[in-house]
C-alpha positions as CSV (number, residue, x, y, z in Angstrom):
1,X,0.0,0.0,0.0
2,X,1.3,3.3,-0.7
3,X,1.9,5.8,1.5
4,X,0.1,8.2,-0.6
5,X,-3.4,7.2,-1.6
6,X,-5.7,9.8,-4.0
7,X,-9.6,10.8,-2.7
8,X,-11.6,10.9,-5.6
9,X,-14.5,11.9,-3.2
10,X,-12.8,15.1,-2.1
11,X,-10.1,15.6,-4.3
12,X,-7.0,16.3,-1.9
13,X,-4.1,13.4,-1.1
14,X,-4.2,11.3,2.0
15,X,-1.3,10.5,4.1
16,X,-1.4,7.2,6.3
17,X,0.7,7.3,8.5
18,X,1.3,4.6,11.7
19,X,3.7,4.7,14.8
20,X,4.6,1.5,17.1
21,X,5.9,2.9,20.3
22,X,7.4,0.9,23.3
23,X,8.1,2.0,27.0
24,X,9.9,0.4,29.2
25,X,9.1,1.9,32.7
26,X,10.8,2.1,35.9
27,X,9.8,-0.8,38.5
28,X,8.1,2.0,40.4
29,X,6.4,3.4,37.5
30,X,5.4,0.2,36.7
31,X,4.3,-0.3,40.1
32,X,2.1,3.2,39.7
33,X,0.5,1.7,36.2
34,X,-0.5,-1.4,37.6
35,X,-2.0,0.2,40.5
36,X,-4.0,2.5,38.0
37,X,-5.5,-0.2,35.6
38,X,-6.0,-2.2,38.4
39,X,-8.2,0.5,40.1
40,X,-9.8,1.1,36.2
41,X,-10.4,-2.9,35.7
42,X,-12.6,-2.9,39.2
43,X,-14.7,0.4,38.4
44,X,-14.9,-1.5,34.9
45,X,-16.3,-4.8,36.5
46,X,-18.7,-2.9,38.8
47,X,-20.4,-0.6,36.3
48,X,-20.6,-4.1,34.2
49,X,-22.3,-5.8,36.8
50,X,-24.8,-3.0,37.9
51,X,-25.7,-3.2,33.8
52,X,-26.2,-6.8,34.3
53,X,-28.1,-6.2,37.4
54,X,-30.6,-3.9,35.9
55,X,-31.0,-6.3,32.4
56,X,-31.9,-9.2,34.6
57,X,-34.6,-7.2,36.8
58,X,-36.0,-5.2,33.9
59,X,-34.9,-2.0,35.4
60,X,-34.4,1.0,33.2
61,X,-31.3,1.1,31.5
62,X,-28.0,2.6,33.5
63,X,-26.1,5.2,31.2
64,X,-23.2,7.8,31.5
65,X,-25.4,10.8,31.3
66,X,-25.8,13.2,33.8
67,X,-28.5,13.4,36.3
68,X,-31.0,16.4,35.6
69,X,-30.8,18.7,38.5
């Protein structure tokens, strides 16, 4: 595939373009990350199981909007 690829939609060039980064942190930067996706993975798992909870009782559906005050 070449790095260049014509729109005929819009008329104007495309570039595609992909980075691979690595890190390599510091044991107690490590220590920090695993800390913080562990703390996201159990908010994660919680707000999954209240969904569940409601679907299984027929409650009205959970969502990420605010609350109207």
């Amino acid at each position: 595939m070449s790095l260049y690829s014509a729109s005929r939609n819009r008329g104007m060039d495309l570039v595609q373009l992909r980075y691979s980064f690595r890190i390599d942190p510091a044991p107690r930067q490590r220590m920090a990350l695993a800390k913080a996706f562990g703390c996201a993975r159990v908010v994660f798992n919680d707000a999954l199981a209240l969904r569940t909870h409601t679907h299984e009782h027929v409650l009205p559906p959970i969502t990420d909007a605010c609350p109207a005050r």
